[in-house]
C-alpha positions in Angstrom: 108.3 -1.8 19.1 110.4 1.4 19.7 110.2 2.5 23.7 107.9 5.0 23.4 105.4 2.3 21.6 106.3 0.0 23.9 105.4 2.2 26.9 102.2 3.7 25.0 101.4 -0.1 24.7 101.6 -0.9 28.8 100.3 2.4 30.0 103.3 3.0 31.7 106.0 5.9 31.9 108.7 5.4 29.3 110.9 6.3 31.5 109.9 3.2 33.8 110.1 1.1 31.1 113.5 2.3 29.8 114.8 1.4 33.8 113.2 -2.3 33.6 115.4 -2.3 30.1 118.8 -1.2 31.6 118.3 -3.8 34.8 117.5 -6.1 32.1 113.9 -7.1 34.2 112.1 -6.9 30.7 112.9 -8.7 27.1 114.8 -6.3 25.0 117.5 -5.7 22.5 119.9 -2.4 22.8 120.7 -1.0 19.3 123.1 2.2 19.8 121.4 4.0 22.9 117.8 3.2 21.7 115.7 -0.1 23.1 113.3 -2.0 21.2 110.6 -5.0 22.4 109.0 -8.2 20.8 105.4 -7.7 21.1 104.7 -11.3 22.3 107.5 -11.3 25.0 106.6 -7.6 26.2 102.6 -8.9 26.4 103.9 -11.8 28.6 106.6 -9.6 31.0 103.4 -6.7 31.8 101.3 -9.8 32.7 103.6 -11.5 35.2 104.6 -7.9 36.5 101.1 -7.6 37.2 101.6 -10.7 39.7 104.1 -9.6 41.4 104.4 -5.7 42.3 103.3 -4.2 45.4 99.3 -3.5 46.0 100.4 0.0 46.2 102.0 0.2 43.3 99.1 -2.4 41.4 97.1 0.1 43.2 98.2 3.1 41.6 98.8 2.0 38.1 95.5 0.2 37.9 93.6 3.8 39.0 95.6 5.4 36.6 94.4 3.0 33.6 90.6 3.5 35.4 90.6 7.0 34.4 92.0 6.5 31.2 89.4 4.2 30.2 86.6 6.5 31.6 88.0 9.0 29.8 87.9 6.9 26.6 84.4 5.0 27.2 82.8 7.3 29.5 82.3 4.9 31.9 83.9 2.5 34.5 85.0 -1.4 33.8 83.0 -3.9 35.6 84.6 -7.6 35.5 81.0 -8.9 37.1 79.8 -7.7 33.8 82.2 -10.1 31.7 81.1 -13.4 34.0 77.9 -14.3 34.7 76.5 -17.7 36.9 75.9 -19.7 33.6 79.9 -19.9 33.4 80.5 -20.2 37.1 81.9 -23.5 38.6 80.8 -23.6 42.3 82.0 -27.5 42.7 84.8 -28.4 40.8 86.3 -31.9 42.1 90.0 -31.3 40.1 92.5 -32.7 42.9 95.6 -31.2 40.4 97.3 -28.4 38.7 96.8 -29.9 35.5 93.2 -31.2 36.5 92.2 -27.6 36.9 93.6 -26.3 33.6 91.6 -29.0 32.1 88.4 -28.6 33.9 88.2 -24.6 33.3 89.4 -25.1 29.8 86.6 -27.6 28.9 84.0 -25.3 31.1 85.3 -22.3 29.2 84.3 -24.0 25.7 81.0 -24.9 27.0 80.3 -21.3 26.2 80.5 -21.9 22.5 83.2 -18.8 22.8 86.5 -20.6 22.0 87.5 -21.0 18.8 90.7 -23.6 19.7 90.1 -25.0 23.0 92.9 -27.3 23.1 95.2 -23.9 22.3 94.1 -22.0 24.9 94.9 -25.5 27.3 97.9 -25.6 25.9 98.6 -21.7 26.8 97.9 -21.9 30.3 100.0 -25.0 31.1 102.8 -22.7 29.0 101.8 -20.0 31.5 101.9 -22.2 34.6 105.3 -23.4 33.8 107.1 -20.4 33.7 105.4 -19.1 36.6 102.4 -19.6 38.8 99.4 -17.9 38.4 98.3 -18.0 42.1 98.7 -15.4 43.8 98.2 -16.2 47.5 95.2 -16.2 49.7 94.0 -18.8 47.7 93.4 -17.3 44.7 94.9 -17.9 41.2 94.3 -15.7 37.8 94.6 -17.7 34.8 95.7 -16.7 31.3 97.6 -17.5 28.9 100.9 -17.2 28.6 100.7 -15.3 24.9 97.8 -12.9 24.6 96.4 -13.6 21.0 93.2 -12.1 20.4 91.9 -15.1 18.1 91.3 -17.4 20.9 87.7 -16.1 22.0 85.0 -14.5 19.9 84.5 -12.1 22.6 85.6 -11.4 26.4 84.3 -13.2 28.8 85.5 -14.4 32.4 84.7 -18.1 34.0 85.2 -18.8 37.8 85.4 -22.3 39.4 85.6 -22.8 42.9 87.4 -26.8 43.9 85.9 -28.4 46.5 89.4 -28.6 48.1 92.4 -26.5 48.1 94.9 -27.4 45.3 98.5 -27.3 45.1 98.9 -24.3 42.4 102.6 -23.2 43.7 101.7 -20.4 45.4 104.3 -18.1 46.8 103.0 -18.3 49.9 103.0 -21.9 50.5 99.1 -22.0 50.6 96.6 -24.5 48.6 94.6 -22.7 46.0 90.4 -23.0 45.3 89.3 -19.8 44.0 90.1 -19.5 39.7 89.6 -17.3 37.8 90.0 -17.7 34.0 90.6 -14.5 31.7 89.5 -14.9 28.3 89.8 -11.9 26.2 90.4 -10.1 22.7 92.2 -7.2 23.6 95.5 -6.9 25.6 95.0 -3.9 27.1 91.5 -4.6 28.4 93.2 -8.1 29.8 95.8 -6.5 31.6 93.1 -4.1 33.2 91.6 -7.0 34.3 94.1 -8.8 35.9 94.9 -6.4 38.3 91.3 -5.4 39.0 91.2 -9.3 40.0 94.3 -9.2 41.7 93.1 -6.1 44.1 89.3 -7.6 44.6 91.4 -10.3 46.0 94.0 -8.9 48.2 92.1 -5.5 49.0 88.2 -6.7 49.7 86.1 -9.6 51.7 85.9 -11.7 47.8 87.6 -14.4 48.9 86.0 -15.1 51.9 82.3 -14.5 50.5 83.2 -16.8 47.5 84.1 -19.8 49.3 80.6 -18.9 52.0 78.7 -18.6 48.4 76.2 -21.6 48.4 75.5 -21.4 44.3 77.1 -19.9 41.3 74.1 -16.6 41.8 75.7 -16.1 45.2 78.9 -16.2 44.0 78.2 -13.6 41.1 76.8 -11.4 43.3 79.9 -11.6 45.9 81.9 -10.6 43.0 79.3 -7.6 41.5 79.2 -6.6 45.2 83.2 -6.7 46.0 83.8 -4.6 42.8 80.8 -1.6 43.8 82.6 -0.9 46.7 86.0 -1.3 45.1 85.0 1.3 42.5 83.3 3.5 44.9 86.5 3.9 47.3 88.9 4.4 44.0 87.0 7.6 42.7 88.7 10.5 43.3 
């Protein structure tokens, strides 16, 4: 992709993207003065971003894409919409990284929604490896590391909760028990996702009132209830 496809692709500035080019922070190859992207590689660079920029910043950008997609659909996401108790893991007993990939992969495919589970378990250790996917607090966001649409036969979102903290290689040197799994068709819906995850985490109570949740309902409705307020405060 050309810049301005590439930047039409990530709902950012092209002028923002053409800087992340020039300091080399994004996968790209210079012909003449003009920059150009590999889909797959640019799909993987927005999601770590995503990880790793300021909540003002996340902030921002992710109220920028909420009005875009109002615009478009006439209404707001809601990621309590995509998960629902039946795919909520309130007691998972994984003890390790790899344990937990397995565990959400195989709860995941109890949906009947995968087509290849054993892909998608093999994308997220490919995730995990060139990067952690937790994100501090206790929380990790897992995807994997190639969007491809052909994974799921629609978007959904599972949730396990271990009964102890696991070492997920967290930035901040903390164990991790809240997951969140993101499986979805369409890139641009999964990036909105991940940061609406990643500011439920770091900006509200979730956290807290899913590890105080007694079932997967009360766990649903910690997440339903963290995103109304969320919403409410980001309307302009």
């Amino acid at each position: 992709m050309d810049l301005k496809s590439a930047a039409a692709h990530l709902h950012i500035k092209e002028n923002d993207l053409r800087h992340f080019a020039q300091r080399e922070e994004v996968p790209s190859v210079k012909r003449g003065d003009a920059y150009f992207f590999e889909h797959r590689l640019l799909d993987e660079w927005a999601q770590r971003r995503l990880m790793t920029i300021s909540d003002k910043q996340l902030t921002g950008e992710h109220r920028l894409a909420m009005a875009e997609r109002r615009h478009a659909d006439g209404h707001d996401l809601h990621v309590a919409d995509l998960l629902s108790p039946s795919v909520i893991a309130p007691s998972l007993t994984s003890k390790t990284r790899a344990g937990v990939l397995r565990d959400m992969t195989d709860f995941a495919d109890s949906t009947g929604l995968l087509y290849d589970p054993e892909t998608l378990f093999a994308e997220l250790q490919a995730r995990e490896e060139v990067a952690s996917t937790a994100a501090g607090g206790g929380a990790a966001f897992l995807h994997p590391r190639y969007h491809d649409p052909y994974l799921f036969q629609e978007t959904f979102l599972a949730l396990g909760r271990t009964v102890r903290p696991v070492f997920f290689g967290a930035q901040d040197g903390t164990g991790t028990d809240i997951f969140f799994l993101i499986c979805c068709t369409d890139h641009a819906l999964h990036l909105h996702i991940l940061a609406r995850l990643c500011l439920l985490a770091h900006g509200t109570a979730l956290l807290q009132e899913l590890r105080e949740a007694p079932d997967a309902e009360a766990m649903h409705e910690a997440v339903r209830k963290a995103e109304d307020e969320f919403i409410c405060h980001q309307r302009p």
